[in-house]
FILOMI-168728 format. One record per atom (N, C-alpha, C): residue in three letters; x, y, z. Coordinates in steps of 0.2 Angstrom, whole numbers, padded with zeros to 4 digits, always signed. Layout:
BEGIN
ALAXYZ/...
END
This chain:
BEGIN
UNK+0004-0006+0000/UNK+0000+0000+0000/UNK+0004+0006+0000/UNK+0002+0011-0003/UNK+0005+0017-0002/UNK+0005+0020+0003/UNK+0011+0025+0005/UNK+0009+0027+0012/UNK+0008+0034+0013/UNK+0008+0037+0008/UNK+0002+0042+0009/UNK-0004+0043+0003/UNK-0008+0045+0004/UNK-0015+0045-0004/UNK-0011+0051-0009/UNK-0010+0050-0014/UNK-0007+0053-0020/UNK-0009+0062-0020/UNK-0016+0061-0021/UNK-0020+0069-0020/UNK-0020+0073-0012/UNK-0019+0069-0007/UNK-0019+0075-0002/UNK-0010+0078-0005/UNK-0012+0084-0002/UNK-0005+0089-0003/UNK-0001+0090+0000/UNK-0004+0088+0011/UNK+0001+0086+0015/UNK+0006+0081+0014/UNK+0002+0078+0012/UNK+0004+0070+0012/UNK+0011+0072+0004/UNK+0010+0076-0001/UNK+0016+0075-0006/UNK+0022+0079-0001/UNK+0021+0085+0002/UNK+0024+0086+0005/UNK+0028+0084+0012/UNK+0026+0080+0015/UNK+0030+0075+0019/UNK+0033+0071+0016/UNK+0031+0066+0010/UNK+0034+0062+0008/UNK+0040+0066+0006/UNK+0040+0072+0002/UNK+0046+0075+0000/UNK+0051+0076+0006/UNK+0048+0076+0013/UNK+0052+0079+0019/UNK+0056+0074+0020/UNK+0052+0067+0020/UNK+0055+0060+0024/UNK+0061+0059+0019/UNK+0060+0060+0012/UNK+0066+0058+0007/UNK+0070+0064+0009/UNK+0070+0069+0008/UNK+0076+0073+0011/UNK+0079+0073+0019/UNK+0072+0070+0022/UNK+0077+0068+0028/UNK+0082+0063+0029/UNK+0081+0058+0025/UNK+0083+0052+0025/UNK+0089+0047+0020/UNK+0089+0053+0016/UNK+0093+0052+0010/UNK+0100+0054+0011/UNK+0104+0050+0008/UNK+0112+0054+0007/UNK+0113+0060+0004/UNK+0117+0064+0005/UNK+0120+0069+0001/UNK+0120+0063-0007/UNK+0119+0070-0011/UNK+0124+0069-0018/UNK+0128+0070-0019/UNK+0133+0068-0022/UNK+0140+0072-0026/UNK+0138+0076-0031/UNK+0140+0082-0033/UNK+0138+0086-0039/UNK+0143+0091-0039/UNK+0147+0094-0046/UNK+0152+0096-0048/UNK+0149+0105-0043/UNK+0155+0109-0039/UNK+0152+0114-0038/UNK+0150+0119-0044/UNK+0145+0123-0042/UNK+0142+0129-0047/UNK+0149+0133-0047/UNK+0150+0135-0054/UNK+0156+0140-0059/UNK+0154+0143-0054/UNK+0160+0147-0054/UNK+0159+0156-0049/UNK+0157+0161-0053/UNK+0150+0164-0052/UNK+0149+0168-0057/UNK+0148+0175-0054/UNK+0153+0177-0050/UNK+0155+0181-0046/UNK+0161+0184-0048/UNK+0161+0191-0050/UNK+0167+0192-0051/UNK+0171+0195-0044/UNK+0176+0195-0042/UNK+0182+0197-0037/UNK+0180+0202-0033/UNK+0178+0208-0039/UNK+0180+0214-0037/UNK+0171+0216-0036/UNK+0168+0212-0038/UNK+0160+0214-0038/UNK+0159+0217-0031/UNK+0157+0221-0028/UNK+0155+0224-0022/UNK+0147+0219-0022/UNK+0143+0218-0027/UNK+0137+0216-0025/UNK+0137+0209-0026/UNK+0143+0204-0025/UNK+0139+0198-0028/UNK+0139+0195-0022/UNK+0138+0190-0023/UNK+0135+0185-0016/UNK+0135+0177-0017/UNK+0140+0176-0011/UNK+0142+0168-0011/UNK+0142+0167-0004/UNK+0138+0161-0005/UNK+0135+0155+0001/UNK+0136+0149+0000/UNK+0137+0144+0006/UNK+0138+0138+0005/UNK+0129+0136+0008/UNK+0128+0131+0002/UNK+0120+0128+0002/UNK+0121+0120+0008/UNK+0115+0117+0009/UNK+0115+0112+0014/UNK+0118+0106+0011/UNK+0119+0107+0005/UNK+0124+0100+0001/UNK+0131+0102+0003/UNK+0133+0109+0006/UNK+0138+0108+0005/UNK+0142+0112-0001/UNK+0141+0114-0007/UNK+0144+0118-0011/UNK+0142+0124-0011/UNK+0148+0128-0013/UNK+0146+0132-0013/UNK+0141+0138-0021/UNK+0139+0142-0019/UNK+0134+0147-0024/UNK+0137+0152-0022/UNK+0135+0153-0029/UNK+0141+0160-0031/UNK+0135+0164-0036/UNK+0133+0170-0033/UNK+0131+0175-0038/UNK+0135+0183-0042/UNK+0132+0187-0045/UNK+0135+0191-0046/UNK+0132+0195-0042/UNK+0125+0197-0040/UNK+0120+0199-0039/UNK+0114+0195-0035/UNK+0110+0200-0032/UNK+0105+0198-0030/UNK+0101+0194-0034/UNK+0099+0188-0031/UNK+0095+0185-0037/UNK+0086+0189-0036/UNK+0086+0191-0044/UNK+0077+0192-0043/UNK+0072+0189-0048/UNK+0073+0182-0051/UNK+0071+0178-0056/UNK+0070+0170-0050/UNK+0066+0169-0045/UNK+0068+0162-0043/UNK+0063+0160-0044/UNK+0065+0150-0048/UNK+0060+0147-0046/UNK+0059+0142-0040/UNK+0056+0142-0036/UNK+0054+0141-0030/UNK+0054+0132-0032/UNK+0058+0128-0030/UNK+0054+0121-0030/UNK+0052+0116-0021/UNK+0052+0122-0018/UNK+0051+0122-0010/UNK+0046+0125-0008/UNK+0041+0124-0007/UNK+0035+0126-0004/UNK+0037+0129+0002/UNK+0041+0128+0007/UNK+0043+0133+0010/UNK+0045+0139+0010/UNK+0051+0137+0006/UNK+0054+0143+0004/UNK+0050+0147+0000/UNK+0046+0146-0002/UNK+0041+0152-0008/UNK+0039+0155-0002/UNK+0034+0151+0003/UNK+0033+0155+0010/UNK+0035+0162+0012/UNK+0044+0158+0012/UNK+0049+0161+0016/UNK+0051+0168+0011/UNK+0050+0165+0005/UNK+0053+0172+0002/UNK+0047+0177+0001/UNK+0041+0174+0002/UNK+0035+0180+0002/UNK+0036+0184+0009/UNK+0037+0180+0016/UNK+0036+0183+0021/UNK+0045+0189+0022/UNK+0048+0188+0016/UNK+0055+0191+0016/UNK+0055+0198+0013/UNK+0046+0199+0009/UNK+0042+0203+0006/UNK+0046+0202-0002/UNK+0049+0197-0004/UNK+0053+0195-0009/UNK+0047+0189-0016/UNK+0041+0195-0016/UNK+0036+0189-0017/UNK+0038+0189-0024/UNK+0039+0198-0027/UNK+0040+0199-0033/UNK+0046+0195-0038/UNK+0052+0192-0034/UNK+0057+0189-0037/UNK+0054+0181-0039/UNK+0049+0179-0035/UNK+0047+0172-0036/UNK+0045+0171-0046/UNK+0047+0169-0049/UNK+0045+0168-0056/UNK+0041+0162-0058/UNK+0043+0156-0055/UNK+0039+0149-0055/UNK+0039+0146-0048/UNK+0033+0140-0049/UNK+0030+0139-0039/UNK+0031+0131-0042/UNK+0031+0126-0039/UNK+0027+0118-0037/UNK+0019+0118-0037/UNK+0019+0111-0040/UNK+0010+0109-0041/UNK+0009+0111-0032/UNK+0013+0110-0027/UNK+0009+0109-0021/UNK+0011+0117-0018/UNK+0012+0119-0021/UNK+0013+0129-0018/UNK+0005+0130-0018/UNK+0002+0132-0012/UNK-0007+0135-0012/UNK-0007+0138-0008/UNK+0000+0143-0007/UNK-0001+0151-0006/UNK-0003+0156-0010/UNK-0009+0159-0010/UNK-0012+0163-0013/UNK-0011+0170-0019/UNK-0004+0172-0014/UNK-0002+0175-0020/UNK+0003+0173-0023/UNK+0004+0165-0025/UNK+0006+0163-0031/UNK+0004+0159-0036/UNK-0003+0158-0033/UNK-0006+0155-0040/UNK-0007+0158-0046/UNK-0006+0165-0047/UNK-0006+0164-0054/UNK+0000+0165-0059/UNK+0007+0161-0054/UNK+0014+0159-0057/UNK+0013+0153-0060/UNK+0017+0150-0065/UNK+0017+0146-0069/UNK+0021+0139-0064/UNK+0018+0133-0065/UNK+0021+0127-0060/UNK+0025+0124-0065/UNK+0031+0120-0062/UNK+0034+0118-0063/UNK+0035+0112-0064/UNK+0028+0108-0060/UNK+0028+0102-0057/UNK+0028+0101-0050/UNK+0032+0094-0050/UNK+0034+0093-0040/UNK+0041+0098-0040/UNK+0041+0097-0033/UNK+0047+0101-0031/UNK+0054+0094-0031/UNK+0050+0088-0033/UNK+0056+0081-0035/UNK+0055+0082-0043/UNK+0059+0080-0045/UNK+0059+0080-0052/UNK+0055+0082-0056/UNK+0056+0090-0055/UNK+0050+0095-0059/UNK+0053+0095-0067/UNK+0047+0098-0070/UNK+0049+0098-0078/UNK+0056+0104-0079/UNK+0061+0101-0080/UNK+0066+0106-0083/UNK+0067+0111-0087/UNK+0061+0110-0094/UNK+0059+0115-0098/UNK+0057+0118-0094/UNK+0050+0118-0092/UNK+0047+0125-0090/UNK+0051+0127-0085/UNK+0058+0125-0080/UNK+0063+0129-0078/UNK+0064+0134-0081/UNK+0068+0132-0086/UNK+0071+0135-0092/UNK+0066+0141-0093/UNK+0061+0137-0095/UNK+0056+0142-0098/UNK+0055+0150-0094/UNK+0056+0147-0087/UNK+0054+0155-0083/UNK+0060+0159-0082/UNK+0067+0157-0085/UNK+0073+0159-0087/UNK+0075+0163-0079/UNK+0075+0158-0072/UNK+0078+0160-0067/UNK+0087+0161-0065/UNK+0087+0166-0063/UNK+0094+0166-0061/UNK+0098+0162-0053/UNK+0091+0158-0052/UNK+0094+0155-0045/UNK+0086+0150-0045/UNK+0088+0143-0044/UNK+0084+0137-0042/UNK+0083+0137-0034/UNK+0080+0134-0031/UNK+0080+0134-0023/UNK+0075+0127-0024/UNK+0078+0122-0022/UNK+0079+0115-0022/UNK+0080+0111-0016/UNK+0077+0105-0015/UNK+0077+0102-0008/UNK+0084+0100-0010/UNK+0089+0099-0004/UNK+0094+0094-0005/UNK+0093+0087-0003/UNK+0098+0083-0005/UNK+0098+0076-0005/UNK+0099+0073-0009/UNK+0098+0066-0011/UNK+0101+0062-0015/UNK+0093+0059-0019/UNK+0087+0063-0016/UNK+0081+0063-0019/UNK+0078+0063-0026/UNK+0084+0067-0027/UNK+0082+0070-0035/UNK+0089+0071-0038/UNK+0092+0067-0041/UNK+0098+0068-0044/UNK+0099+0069-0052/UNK+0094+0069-0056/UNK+0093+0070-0059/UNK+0093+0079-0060/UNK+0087+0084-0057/UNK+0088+0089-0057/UNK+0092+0094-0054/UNK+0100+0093-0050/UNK+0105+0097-0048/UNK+0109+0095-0055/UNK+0109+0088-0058/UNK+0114+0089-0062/UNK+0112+0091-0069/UNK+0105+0091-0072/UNK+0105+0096-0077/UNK+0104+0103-0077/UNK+0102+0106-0069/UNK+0105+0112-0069/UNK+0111+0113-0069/UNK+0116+0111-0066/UNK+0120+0113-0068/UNK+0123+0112-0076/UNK+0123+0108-0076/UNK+0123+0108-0086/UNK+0122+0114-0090/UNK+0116+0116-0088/UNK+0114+0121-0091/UNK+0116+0125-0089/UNK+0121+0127-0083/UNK+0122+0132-0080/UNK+0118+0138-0077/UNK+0112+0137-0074/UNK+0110+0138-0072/UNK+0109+0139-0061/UNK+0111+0143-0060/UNK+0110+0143-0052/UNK+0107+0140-0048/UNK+0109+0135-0042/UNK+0105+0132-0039/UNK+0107+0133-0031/UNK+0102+0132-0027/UNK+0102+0132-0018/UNK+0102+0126-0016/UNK+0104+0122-0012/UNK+0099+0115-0010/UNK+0100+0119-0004/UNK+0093+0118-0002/UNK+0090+0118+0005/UNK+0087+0113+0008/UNK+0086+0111+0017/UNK+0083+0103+0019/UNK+0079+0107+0026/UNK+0074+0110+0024/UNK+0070+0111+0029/UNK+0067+0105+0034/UNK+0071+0102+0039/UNK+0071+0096+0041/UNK+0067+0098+0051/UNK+0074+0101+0052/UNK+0071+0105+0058/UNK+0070+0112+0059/UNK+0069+0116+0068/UNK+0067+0123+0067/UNK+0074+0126+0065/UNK+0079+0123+0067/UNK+0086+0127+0066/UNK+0088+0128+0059/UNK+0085+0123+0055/UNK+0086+0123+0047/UNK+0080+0128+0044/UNK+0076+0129+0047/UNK+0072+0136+0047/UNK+0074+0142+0048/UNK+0078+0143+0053/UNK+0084+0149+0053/UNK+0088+0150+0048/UNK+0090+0144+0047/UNK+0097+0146+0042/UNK+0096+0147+0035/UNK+0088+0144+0032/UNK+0085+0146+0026/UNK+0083+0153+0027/UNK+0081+0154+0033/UNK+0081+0162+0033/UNK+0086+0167+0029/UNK+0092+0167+0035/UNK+0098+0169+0033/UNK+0099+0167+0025/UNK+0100+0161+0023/UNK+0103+0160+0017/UNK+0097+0165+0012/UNK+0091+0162+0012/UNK+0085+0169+0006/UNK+0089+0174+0007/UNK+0089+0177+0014/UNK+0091+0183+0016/UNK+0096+0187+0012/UNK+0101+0185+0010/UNK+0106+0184+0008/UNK+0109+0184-0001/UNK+0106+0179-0003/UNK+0103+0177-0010/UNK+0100+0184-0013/UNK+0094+0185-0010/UNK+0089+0189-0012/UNK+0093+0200-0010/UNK+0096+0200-0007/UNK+0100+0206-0002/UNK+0092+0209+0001/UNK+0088+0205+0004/UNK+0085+0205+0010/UNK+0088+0202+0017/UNK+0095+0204+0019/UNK+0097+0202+0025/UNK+0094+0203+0032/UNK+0092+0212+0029/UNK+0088+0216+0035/UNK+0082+0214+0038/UNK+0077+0210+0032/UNK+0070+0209+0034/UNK+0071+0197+0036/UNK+0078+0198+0035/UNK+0078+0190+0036/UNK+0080+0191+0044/UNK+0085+0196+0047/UNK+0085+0198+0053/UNK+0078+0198+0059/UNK+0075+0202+0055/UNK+0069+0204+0058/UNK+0062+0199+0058/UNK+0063+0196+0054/UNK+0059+0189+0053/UNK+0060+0185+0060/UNK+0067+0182+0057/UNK+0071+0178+0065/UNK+0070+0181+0071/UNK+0070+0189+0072/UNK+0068+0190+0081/UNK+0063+0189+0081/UNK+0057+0191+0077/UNK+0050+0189+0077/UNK+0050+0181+0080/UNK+0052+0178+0075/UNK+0051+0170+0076/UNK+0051+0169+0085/UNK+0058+0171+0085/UNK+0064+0168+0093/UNK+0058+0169+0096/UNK+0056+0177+0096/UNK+0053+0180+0101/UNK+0047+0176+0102/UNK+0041+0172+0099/UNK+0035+0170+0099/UNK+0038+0163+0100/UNK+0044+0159+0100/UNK+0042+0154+0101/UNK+0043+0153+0107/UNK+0047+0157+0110/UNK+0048+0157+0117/UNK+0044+0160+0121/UNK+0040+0163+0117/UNK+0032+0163+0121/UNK+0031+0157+0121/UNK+0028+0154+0116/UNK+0025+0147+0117/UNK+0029+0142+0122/UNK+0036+0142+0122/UNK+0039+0136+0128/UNK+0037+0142+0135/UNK+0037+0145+0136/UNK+0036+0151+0143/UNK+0028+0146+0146/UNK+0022+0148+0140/UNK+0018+0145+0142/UNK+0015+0139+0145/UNK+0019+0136+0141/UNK+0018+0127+0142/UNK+0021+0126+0149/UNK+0028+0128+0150/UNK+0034+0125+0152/UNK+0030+0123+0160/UNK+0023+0123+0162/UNK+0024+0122+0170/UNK+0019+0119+0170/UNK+0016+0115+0165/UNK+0010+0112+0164/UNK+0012+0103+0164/UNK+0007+0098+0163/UNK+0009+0091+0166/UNK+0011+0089+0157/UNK+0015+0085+0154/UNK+0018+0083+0147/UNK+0012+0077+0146/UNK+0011+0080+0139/UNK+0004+0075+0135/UNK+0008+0070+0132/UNK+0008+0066+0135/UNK+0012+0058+0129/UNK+0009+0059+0122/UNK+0011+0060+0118/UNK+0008+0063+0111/UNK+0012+0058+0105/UNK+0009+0056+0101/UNK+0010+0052+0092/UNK+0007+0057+0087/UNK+0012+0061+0083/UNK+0010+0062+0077/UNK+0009+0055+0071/UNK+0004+0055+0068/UNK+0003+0052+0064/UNK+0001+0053+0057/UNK+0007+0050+0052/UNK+0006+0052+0047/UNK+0000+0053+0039/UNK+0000+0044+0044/UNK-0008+0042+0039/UNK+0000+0035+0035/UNK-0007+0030+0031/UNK-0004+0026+0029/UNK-0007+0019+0032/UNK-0006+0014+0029/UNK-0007+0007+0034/UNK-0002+0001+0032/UNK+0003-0001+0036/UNK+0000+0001+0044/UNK+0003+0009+0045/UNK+0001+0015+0050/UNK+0000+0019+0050/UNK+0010+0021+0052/UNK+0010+0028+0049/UNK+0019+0031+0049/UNK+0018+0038+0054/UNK+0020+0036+0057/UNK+0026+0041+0065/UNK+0031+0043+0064/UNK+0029+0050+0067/UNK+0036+0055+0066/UNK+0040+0055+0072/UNK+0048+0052+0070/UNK+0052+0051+0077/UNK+0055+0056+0078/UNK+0061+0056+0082/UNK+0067+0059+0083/UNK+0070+0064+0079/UNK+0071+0068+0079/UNK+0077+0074+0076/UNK+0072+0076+0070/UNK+0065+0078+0070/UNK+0062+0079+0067/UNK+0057+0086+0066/UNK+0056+0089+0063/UNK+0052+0095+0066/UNK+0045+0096+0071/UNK+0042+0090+0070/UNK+0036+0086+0070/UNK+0039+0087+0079/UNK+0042+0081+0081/UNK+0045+0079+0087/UNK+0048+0087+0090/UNK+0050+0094+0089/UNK+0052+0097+0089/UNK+0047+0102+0092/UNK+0041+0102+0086/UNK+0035+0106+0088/UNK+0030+0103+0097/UNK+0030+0097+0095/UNK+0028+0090+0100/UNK+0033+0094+0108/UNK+0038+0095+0106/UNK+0041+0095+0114/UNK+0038+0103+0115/UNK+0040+0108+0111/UNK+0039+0116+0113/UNK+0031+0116+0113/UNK+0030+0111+0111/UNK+0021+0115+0113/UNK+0018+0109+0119/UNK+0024+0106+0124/UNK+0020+0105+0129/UNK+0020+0096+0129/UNK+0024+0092+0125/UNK+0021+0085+0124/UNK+0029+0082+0124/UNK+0026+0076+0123/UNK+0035+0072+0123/UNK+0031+0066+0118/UNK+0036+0067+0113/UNK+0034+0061+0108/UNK+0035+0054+0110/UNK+0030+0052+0111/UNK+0029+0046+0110/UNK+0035+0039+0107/UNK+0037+0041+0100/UNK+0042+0038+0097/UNK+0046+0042+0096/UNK+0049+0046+0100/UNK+0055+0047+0100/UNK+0062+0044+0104/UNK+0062+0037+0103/UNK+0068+0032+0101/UNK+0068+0028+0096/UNK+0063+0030+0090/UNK+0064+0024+0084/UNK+0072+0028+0081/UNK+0072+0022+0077/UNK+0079+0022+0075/UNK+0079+0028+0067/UNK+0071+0028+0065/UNK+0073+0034+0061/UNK+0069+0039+0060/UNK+0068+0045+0057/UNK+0065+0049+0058/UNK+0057+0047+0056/UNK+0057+0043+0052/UNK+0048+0042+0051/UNK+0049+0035+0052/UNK+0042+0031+0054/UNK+0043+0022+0053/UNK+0037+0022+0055/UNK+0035+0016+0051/UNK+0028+0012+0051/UNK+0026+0008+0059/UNK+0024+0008+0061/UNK+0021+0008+0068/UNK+0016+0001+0068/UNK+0015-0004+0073/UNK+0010-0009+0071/UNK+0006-0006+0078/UNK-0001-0008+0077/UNK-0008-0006+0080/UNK-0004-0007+0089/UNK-0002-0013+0089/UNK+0000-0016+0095/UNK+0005-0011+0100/UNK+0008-0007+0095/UNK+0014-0006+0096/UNK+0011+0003+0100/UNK+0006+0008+0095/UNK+0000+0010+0098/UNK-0002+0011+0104/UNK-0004+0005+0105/UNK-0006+0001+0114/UNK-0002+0003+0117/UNK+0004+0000+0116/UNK+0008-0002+0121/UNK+0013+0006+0123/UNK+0011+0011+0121/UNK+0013+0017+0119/UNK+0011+0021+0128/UNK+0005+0020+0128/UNK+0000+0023+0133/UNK-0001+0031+0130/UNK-0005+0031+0123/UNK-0003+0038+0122/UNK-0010+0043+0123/UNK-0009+0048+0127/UNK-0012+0055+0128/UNK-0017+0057+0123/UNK-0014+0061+0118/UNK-0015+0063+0112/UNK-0014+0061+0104/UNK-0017+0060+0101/UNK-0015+0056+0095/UNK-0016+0065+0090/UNK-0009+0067+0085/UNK-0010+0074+0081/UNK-0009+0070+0075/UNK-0014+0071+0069/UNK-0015+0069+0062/UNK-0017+0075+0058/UNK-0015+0075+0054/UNK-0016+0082+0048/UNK-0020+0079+0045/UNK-0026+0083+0044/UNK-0033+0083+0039/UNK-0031+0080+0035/UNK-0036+0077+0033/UNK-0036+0073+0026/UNK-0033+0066+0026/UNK-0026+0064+0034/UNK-0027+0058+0034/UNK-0032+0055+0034/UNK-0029+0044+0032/UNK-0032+0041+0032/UNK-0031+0036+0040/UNK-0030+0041+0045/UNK-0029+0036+0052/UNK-0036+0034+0053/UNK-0036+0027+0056/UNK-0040+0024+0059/UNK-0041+0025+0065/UNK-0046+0028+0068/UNK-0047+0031+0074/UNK-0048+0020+0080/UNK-0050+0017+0076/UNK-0051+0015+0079/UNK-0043+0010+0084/UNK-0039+0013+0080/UNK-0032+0008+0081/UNK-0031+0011+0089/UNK-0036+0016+0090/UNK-0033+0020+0097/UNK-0039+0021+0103/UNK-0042+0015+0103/UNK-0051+0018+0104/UNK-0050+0021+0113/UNK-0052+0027+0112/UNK-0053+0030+0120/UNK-0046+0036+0119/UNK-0044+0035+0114/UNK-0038+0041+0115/UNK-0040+0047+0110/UNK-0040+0053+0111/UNK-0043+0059+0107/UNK-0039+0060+0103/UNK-0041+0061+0095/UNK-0038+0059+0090/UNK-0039+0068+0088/UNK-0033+0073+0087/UNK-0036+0078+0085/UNK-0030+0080+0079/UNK-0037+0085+0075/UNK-0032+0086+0067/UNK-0029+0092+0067/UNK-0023+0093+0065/UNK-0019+0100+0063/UNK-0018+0102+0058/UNK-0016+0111+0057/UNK-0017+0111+0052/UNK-0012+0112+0050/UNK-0011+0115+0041/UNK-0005+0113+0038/UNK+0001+0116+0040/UNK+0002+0121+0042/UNK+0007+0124+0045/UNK+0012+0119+0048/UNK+0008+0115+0050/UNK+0014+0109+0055/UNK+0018+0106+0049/UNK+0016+0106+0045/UNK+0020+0102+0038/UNK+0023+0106+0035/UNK+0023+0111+0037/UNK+0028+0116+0032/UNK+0036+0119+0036/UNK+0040+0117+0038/UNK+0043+0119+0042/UNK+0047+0126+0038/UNK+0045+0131+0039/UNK+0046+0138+0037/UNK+0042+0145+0043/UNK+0041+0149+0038/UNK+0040+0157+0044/UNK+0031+0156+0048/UNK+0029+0150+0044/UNK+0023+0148+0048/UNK+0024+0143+0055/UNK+0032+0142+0060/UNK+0033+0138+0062/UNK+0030+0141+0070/UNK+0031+0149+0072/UNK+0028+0149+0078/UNK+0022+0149+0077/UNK+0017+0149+0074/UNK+0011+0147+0073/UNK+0008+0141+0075/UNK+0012+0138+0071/UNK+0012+0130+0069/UNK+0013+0126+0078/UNK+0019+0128+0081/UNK+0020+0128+0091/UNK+0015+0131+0094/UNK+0011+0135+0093/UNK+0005+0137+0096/UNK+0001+0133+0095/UNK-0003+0130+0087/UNK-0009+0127+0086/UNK-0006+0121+0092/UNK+0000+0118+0091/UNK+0001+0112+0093/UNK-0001+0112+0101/UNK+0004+0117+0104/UNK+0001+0118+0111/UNK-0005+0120+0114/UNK-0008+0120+0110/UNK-0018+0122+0112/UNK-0022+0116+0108/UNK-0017+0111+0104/UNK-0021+0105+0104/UNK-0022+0101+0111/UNK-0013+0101+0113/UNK-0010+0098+0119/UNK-0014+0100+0125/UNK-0014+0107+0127/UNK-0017+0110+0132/UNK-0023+0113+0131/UNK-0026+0111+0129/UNK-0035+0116+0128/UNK-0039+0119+0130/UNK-0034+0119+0137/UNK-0039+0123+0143/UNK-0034+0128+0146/UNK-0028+0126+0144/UNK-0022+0131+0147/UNK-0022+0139+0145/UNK-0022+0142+0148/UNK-0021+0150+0144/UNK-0015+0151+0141/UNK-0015+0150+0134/UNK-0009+0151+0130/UNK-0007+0160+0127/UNK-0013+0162+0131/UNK-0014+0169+0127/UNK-0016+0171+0121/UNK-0015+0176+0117/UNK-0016+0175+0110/UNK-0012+0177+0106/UNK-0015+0176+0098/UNK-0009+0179+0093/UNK-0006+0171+0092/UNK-0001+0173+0087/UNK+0002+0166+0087/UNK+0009+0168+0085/
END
């Protein structure tokens, strides 16, 4: 069986997550410097592959193959630079950009087609194909692995940077710090919700250790359940459920969990924010800890 349903959007979107979390690096020739020496404006970062990118300039042609990152470069007020999105981008001020495809193995042409001076790419060994006929074509690329919050910072900074919005990548990140340490402030004296994220799937997939999932589950007041499996997502048996003792069960809409694999434990749905680890993350720690706490005064705002 498959383990997620093809059409929910969450579901392509974790799928893509669990591959880039799980995947090797690739090896891939670095990007030409296309930076001259003495340019005062150009701009070189090292991306999460590891190589380095080299601009002359800010880039203001990108196409986005990260749902997050389009987020991120909209909340960088950087909406204007975006030129092409993913089937799964349903941010509202970019539906009327032309798709690409998936954010794995999107159509190269219509890359081309939108004539970008900088790609922003999941990293890994997911997609090997598209790092290596971007580069071929010579064409600029990012890999990024929005995996945890901390790799949410640093995609910050690096847009920030790419785009010569460092100021507003600055001021995004106090923002965040600031609201998420609201959200641990108010949990932090209350009794921990034994909590399973569940993906959907049968038998049904759990999100473990070192994962955003697990990350948002601690700061908003809970303690995952599996967090000692051995990898960051795995199939789970009914049995295993039981023997869990768990509190709360958090599923994103549209799964196919079987409430009944868990009968007498409260099964509640969140929303997508939690699957996108990007500038929607302190949000995303709030909804979690008002799933977790429901009575707790968490204040408002998010």
């Amino acid at each position: 069986m498959s383990l997620f349903r093809p059409a929910t959007h969450a579901a392509a979107l974790l799928s893509a997550a669990i591959l880039a979390a799980t995947g090797p690096l690739v090896a891939r020739p670095p990007l030409a410097d296309g930076a001259s020496s003495s340019s005062t404006d150009s701009v070189v970062v090292t991306d999460a592959d590891g190589h380095r990118v080299a601009l002359p300039g800010p880039a203001h042609r990108i196409v986005s193959l990260v749902p997050s990152a389009t987020l991120t470069l909209g909340a960088l007020g950087e909406r204007g630079s975006v030129v092409a999105r993913t089937d799964f981008d349903t941010v509202s001020w970019a539906a009327h950009l032309p798709s690409v495809g998936g954010g794995l193995h999107p159509s190269i042409e219509a890359i081309v087609a939108a004539r970008p001076d900088l790609v922003v790419r999941f990293g890994g060994s997911q997609d090997t194909r598209t790092p290596a006929r971007l580069h071929e074509l010579g064409i600029p690329q990012l890999a990024i692995r929005p995996n945890r919050i901390e790799d949410i910072f640093h995609i910050i900074t690096l847009l920030g940077r790419v785009t010569g919005s460092g100021a507003a990548a600055d001021s995004l990140m106090r923002s965040l710090r600031s609201r998420l340490d609201a959200v641990h402030r108010s949990v932090a004296g209350l009794p921990k919700v034994r909590t399973v994220y569940v993906l959907g799937g049968s038998p049904p997939w759990v999100a473990g250790p070192g994962t955003y999932i697990d990350q948002l589950i601690t700061l908003g007041g809970g303690v995952n359940v599996f967090s000692d499996l051995d990898t960051k997502y795995a199939p789970v048996s009914p049995e295993e459920l039981v023997a869990r003792h768990i509190d709360v069960v958090l599923t994103p809409h549209g799964s196919d969990f079987d409430r009944r694999l868990v009968a007498g434990v409260p099964v509640r749905k969140v929303s997508g924010s939690l699957e996108l680890p990007g500038p929607a993350v302190a949000a995303a720690a709030r909804d979690v800890a008002r799933l977790l706490h429901p009575n707790a005064d968490l204040g408002g705002g998010g």
